[in-house]
FIGUMI-198792 format. One record per atom (N, C-alpha, C): atom name; x, y, z; residue number from 0. Coordinates in steps of 0.001 Angstrom, whole numbers. Atoms other than C-alpha are relative to their C-alpha. Layout:
CA X Y Z NUM $
...
//
This chain:
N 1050 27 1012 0 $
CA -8844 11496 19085 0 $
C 645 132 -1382 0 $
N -591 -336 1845 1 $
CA -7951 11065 15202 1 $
C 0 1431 -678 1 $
N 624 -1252 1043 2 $
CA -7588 13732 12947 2 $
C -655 -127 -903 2 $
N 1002 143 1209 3 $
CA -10349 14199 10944 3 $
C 1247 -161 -1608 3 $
N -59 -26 1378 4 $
CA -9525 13366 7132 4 $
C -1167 471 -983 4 $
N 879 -729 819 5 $
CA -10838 14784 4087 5 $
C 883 -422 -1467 5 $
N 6 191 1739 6 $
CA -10941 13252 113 6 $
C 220 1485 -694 6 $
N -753 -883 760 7 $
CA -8958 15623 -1898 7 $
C -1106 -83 -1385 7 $
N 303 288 1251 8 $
CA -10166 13683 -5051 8 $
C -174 -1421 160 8 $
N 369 802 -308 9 $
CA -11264 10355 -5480 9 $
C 1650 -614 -24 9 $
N -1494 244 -160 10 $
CA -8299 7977 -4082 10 $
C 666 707 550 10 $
N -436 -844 -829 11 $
CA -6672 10555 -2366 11 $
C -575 851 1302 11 $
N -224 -351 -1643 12 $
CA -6756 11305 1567 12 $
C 650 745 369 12 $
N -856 -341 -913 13 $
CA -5221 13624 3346 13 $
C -688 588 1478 13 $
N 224 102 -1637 14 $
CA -4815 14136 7231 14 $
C 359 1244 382 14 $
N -886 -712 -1297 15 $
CA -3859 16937 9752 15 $
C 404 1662 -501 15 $
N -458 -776 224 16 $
CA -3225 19376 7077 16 $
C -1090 1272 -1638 16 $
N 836 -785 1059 17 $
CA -4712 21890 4009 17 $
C 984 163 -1508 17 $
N -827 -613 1426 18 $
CA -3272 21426 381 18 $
C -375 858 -877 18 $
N -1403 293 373 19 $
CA -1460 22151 -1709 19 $
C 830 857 720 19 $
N -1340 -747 -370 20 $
CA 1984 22149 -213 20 $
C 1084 415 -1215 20 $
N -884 -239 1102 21 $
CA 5160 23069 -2107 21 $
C 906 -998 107 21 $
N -851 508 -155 22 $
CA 7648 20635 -3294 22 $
C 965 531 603 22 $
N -1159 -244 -570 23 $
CA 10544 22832 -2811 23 $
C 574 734 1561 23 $
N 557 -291 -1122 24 $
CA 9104 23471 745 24 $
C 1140 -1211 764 24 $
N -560 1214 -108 25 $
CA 11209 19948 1010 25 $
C 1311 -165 -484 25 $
N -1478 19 19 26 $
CA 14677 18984 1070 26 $
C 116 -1580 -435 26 $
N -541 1509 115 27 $
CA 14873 14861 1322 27 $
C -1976 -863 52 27 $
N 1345 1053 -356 28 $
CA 12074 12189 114 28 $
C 568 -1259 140 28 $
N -113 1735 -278 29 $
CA 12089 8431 1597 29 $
C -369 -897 -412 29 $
N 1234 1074 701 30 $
CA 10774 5763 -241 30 $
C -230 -1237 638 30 $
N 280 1360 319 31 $
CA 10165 2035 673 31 $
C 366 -688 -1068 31 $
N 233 353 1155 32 $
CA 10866 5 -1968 32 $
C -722 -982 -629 32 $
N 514 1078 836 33 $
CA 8915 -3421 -2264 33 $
C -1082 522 357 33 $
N 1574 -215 905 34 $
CA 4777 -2610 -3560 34 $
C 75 1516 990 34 $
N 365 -1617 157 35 $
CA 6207 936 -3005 35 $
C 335 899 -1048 35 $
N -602 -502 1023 36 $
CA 8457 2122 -5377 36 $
C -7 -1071 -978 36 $
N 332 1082 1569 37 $
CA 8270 -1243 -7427 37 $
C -1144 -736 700 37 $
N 1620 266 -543 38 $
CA 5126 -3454 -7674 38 $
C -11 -1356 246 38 $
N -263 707 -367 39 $
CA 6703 -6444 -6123 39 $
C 539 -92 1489 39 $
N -1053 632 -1083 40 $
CA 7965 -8417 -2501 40 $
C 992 -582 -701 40 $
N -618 652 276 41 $
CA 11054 -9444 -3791 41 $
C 285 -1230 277 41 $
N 59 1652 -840 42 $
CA 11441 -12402 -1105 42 $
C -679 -668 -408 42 $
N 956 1031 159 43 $
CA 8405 -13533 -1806 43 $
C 466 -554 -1725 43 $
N -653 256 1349 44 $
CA 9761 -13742 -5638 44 $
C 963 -921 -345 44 $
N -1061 899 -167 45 $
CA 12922 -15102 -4593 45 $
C -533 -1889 232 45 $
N -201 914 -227 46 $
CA 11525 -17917 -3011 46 $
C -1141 -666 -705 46 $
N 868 546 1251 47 $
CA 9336 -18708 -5756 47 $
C 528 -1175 -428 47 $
N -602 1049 732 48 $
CA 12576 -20093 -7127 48 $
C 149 -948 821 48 $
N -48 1074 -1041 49 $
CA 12764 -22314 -3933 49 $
C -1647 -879 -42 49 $
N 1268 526 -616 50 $
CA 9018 -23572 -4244 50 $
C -782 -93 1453 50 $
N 653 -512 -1140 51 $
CA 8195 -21662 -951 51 $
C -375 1128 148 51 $
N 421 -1070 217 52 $
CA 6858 -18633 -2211 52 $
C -1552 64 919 52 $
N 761 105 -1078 53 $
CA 3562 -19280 -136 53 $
C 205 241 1519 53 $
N -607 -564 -1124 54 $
CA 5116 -19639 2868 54 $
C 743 1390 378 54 $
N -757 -1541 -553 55 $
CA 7407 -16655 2907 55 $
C -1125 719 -182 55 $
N 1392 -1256 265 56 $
CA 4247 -14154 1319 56 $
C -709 -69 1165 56 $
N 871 -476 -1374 57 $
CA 2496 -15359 4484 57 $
C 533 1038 635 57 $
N -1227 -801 -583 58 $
CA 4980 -14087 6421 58 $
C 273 1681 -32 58 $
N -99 -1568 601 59 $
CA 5623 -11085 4660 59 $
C -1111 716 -96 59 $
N 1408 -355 -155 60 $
CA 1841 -10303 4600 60 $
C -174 587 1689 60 $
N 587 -305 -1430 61 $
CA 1372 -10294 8268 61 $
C 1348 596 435 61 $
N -760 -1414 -136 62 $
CA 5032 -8281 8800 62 $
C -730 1058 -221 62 $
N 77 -1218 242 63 $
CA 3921 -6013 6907 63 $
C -1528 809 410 63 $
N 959 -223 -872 64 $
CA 405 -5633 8779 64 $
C -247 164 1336 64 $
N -448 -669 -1538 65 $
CA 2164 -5033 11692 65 $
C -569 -1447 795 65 $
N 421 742 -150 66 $
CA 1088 -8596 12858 66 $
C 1070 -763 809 66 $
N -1208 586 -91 67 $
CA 4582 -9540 13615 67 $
C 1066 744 766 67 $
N -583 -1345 -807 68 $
CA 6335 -7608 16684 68 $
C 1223 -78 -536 68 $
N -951 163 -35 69 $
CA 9651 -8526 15935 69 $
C 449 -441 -1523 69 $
N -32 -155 1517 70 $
CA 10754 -7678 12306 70 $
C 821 -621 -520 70 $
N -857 755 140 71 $
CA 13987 -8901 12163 71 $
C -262 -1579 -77 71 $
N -270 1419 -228 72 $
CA 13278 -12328 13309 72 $
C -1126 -563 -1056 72 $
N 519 681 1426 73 $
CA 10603 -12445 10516 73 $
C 607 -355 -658 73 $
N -773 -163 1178 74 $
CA 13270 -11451 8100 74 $
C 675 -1145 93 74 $
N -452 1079 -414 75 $
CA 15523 -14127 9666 75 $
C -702 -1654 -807 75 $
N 1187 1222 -257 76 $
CA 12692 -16800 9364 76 $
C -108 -476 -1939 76 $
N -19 291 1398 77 $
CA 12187 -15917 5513 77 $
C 1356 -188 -1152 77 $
N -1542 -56 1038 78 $
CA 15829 -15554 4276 78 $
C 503 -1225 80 78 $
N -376 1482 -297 79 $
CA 16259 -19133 6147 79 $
C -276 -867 -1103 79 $
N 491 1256 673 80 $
CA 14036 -20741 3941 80 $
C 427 375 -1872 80 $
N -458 -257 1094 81 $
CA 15659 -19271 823 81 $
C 1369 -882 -554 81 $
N -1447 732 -333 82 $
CA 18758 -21255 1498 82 $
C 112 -1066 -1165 82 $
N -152 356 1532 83 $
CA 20261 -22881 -1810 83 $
C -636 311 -1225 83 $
N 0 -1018 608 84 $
CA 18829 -20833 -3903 84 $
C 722 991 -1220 84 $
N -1133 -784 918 85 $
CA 20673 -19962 -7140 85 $
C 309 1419 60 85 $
N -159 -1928 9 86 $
CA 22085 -16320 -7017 86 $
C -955 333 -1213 86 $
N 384 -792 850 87 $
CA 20960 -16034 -10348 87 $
C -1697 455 -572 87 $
N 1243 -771 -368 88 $
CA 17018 -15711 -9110 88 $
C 114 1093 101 88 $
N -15 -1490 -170 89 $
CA 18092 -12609 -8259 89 $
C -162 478 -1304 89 $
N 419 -557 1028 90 $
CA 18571 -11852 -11760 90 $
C -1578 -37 -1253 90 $
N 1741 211 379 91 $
CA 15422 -13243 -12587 91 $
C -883 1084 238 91 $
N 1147 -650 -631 92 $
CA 13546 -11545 -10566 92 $
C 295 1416 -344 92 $
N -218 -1619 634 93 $
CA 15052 -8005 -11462 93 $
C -886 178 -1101 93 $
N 117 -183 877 94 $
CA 14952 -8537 -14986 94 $
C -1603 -888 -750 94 $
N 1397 1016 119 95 $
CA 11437 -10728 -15266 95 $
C -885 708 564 95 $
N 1155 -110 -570 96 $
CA 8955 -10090 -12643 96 $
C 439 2226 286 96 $
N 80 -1231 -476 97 $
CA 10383 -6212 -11031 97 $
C -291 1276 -755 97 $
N 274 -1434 1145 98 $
CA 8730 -2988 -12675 98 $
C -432 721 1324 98 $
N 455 -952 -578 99 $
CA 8722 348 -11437 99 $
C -1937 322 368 99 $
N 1742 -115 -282 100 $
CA 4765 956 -9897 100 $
C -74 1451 -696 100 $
N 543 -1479 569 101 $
CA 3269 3902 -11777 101 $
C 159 965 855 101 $
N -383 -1060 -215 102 $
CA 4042 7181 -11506 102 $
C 1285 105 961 102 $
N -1189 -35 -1130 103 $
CA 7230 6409 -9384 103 $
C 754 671 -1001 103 $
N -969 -1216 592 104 $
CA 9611 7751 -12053 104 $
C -476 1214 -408 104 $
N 76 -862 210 105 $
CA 7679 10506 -12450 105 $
C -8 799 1264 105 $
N -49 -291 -1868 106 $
CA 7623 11017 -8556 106 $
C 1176 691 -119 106 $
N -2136 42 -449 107 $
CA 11774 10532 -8358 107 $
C -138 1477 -1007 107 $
N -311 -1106 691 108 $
CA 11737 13126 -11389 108 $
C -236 1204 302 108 $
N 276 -672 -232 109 $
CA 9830 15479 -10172 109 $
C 693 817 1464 109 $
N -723 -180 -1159 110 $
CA 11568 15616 -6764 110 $
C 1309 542 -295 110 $
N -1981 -425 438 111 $
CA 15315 15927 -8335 111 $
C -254 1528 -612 111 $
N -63 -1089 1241 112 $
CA 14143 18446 -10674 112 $
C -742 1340 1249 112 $
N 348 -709 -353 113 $
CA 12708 20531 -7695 113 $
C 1099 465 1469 113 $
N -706 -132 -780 114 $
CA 16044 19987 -5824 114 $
C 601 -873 1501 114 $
N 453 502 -1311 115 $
CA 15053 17625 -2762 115 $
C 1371 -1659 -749 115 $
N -768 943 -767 116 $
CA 17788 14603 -2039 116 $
C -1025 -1374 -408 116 $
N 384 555 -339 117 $
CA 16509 11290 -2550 117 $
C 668 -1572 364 117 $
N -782 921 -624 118 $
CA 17011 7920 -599 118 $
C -1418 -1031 164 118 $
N 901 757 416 119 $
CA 15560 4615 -1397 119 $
C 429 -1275 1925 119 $
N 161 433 -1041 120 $
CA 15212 2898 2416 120 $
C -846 -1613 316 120 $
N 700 1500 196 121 $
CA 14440 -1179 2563 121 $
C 268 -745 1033 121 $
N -321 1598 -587 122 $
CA 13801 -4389 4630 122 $
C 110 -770 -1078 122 $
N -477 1019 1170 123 $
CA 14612 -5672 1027 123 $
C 1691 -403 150 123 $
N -1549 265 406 124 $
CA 18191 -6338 -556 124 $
C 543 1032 -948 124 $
N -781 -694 570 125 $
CA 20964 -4597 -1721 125 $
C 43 -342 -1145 125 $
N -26 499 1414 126 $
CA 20722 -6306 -5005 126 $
C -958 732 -813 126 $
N 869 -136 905 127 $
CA 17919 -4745 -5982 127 $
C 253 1343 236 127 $
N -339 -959 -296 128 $
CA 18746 -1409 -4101 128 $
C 827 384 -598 128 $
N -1681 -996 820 129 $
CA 21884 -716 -6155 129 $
C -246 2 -1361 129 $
N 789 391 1477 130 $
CA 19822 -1594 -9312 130 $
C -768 846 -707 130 $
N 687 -740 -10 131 $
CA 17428 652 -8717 131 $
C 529 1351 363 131 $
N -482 -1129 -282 132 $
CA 19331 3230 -7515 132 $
C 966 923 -1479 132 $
N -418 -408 1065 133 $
CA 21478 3367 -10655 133 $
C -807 898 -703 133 $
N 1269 -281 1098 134 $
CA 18362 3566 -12514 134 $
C -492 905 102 134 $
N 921 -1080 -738 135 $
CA 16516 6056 -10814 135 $
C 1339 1414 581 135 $
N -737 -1875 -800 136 $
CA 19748 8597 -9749 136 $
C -360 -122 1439 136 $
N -20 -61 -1889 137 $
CA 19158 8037 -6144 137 $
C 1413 35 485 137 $
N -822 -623 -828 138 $
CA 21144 9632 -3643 138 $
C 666 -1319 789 138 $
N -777 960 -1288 139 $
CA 21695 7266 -719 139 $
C -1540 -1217 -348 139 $
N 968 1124 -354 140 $
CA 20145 3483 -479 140 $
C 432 -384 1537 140 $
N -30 723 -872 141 $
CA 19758 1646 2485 141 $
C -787 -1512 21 141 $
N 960 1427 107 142 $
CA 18980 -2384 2521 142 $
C 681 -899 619 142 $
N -538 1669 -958 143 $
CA 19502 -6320 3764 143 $
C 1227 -314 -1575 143 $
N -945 964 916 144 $
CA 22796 -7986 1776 144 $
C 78 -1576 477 144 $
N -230 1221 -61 145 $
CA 22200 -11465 1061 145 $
C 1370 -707 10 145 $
N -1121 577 414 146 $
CA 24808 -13846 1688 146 $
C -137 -1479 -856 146 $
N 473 1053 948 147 $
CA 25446 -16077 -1153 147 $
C 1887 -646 -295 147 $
N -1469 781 -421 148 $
CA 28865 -18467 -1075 148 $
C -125 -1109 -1261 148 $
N -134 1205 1043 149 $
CA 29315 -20841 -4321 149 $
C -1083 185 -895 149 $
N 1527 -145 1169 150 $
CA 26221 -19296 -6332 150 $
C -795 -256 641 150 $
N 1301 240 -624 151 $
CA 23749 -19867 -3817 151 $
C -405 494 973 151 $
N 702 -689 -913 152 $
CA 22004 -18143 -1462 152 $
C -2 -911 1619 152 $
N -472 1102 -1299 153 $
CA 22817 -19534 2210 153 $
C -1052 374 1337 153 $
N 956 166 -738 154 $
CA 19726 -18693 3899 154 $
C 301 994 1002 154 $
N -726 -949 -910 155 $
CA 21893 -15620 5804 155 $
C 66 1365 -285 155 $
N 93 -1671 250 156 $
CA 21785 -12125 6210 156 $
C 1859 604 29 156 $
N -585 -134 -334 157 $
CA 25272 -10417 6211 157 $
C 249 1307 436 157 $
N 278 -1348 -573 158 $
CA 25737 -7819 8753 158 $
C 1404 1258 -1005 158 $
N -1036 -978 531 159 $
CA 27088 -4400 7212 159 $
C 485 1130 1347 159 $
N -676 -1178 -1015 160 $
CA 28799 -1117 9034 160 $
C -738 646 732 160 $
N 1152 -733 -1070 161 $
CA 25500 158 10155 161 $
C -621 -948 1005 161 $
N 778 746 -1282 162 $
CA 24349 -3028 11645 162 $
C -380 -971 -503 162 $
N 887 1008 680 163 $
CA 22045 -6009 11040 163 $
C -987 -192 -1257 163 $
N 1428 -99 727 164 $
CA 18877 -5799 9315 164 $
C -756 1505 394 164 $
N 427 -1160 537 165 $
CA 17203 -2417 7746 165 $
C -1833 -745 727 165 $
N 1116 464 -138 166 $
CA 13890 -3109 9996 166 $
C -394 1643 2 166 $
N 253 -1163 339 167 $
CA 11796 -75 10590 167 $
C 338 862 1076 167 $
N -822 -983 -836 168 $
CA 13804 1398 13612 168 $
C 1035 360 -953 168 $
N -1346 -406 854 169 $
CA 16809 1081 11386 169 $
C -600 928 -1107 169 $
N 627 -834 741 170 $
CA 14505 2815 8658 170 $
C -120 1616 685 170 $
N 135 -1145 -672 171 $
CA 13705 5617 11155 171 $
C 1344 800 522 171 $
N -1597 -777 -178 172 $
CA 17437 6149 12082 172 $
C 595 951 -909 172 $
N -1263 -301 976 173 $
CA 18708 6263 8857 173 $
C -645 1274 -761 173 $
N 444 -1066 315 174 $
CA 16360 8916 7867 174 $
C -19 1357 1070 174 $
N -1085 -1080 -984 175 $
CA 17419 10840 11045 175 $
C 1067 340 -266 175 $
N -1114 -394 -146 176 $
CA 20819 10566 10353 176 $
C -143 817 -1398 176 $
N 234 -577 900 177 $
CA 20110 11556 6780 177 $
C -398 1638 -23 177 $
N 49 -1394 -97 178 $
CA 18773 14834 7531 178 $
C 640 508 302 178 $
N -949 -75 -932 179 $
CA 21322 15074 10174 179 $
C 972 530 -1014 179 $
N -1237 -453 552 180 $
CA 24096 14979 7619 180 $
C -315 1124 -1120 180 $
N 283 -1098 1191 181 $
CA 22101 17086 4779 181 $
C -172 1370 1331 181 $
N 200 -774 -493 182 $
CA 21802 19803 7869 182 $
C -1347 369 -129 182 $
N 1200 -489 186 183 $
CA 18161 19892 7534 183 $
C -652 -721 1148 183 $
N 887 290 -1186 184 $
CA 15339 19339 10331 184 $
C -948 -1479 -593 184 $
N 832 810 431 185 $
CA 12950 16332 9690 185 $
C -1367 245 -567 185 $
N 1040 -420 893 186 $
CA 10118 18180 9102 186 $
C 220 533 -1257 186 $
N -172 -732 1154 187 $
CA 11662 19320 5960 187 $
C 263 -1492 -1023 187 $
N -107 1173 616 188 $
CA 11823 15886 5044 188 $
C -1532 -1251 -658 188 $
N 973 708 236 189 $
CA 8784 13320 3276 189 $
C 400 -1535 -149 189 $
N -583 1169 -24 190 $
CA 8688 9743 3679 190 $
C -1628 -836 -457 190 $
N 974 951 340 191 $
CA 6822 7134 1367 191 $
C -137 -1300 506 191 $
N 432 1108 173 192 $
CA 5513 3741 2042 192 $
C -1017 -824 503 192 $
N 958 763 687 193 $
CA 3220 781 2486 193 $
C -680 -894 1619 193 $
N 138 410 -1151 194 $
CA 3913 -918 5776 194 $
C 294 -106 1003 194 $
N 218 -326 -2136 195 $
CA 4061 -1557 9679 195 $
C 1203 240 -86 195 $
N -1409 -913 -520 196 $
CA 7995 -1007 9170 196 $
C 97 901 -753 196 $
N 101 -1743 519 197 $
CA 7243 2266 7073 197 $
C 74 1157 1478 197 $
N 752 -1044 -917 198 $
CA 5486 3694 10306 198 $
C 965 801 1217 198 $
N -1275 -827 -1315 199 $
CA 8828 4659 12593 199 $
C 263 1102 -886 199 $
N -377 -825 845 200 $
CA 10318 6432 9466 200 $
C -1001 1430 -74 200 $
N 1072 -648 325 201 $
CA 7038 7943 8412 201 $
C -672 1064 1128 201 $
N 201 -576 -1224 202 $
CA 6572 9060 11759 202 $
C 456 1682 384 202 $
N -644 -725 -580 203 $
CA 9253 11314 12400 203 $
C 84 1522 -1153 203 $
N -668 -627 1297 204 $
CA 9461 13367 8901 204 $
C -1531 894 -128 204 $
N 1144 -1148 -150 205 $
CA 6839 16566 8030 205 $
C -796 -507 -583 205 $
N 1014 367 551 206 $
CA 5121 14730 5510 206 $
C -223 -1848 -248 206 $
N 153 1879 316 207 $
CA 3899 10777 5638 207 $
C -1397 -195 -638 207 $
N 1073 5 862 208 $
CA 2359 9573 2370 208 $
C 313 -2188 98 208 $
N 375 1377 222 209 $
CA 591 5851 2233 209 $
C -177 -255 -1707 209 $
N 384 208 1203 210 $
CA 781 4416 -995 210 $
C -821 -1308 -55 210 $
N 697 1819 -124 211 $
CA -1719 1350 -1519 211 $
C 466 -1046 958 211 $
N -247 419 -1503 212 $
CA -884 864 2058 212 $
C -841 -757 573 212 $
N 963 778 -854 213 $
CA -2108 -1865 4859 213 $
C -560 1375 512 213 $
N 658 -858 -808 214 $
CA -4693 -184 7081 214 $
C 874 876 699 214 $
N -244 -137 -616 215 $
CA -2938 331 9707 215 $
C 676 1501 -26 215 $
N -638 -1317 788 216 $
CA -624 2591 7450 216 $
C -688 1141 -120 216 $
N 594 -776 700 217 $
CA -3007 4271 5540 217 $
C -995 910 961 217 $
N 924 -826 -1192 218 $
CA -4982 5303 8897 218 $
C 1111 1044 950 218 $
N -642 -1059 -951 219 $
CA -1972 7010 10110 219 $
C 916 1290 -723 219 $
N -601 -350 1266 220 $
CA -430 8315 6934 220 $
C -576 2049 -250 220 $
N 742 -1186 377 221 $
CA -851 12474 6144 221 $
C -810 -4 -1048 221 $
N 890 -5 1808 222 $
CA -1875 11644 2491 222 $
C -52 -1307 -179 222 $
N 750 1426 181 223 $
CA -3517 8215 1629 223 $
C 55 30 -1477 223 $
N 14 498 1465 224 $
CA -2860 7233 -2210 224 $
C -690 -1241 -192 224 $
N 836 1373 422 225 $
CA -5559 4624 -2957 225 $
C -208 -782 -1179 225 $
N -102 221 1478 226 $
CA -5881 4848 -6317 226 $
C 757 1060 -907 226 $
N -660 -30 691 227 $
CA -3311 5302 -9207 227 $
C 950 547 543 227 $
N -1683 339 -310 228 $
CA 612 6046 -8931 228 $
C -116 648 882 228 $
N -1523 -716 -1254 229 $
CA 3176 7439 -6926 229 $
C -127 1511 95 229 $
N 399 -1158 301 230 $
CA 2567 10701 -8735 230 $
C -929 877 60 230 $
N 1529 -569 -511 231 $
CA -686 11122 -7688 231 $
C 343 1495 1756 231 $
N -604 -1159 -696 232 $
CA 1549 12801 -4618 232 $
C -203 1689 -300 232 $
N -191 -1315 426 233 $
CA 2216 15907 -6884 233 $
C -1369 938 -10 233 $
N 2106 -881 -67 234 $
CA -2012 16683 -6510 234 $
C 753 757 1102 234 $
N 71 -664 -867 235 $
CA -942 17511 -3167 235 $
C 1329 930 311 235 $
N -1086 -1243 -180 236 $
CA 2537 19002 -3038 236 $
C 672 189 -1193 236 $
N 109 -607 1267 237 $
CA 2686 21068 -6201 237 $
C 1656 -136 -312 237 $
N -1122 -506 564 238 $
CA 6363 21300 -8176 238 $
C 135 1216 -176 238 $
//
């Protein structure tokens, strides 16, 4: 049977539990990063510059609605059709379309400044992950590295030291091992994001917050963010 929920405030949900918690109750937060921490799919961006931005967003729509058992072979499916592809979309798309979603740097800030670890966790790319990570002071990233051979994008993923593709088992690992190496338990850990490969991660960690999440999410999520930022969090677990 569900756990009852209960409206905090308008836009805000929470599940299972009675706020306010304490930030420094918390050691490590998780984010998501595409329409979690920024207010873009990158892919779908990318292949804008290919004139198949339709196609991939399908795609990426019904991944991320859990629609799509097999995550990887989405990812596969959309990175294919990216293939020639100037690298320097990428910089496009950073420096053009990608902005932080409200209240996210005041999220990240609030978290550092109360001590807690943070780690930005993607079925995106490392391009944008090491971008953002600068930017933001993040601890540890985890993401997909495009392979790109003569300036162009070759429609290929290239495997790194952990493995293939950051789907949302690999999401749920790496926030295991993460605690693992900070010596902390998982429940001492919070994990943000949006969709069906959020929900392994989100799973395992004490606190799982939906941000302008699919259903699916947002029905399983401790705290439901519906309306306005990232920061809207801090209603429920005080600094």
């Amino acid at each position: 049977m569900p756990e009852p929920t209960f409206p905090i405030a308008p836009g805000l949900t929470v599940r299972g539990f009675t706020p306010p918690l304490r930030l420094a109750d918390f050691k490590l937060i998780a984010f998501d990063m595409d329409s979690t921490l920024i207010n873009i799919e990158c892919i779908d961006e990318i292949a804008d510059a290919a004139g198949r931005k339709p196609e991939v967003a399908a795609i990426t729509a019904a991944a991320m609605r859990g629609e799509i058992a097999d995550y990887k072979d989405s990812l596969r499916q959309r990175v294919a059709l990216l293939k020639g592809v100037p690298a320097r979309a990428l910089d496009e798309v950073y420096e053009q379309r990608l902005q932080l979603n409200p209240g996210a740097e005041a999220l990240v800030r609030a978290c550092q400044a109360a001590g807690l670890k943070t780690l930005l966790v993607s079925g995106g790319f490392t391009y944008f992950t090491d971008r953002l990570q600068q930017r933001l002071g993040l601890d540890w990233t985890r993401s997909n590295l495009l392979e790109i051979v003569d300036g162009q994008l070759t429609g290929r993923l290239v495997d790194q030291a952990w493995g293939d593709i950051c789907d949302g088992e690999e999401k749920r690992r790496t926030v295991l091992a993460t605690c693992a190496a900070m010596g902390i338990e998982p429940h001492q850990a919070i994990a943000m994001g949006d969709g069906a490969n959020d929900l392994p991660m989100m799973s395992v960690v004490g606190l799982s917050v939906a941000h302008h999440a699919k259903p699916a999410v947002r029905e399983q999520a401790m705290v439901a963010i519906e309306d306005g930022g990232l920061d809207r969090l801090l209603d429920v677990v005080r600094p």
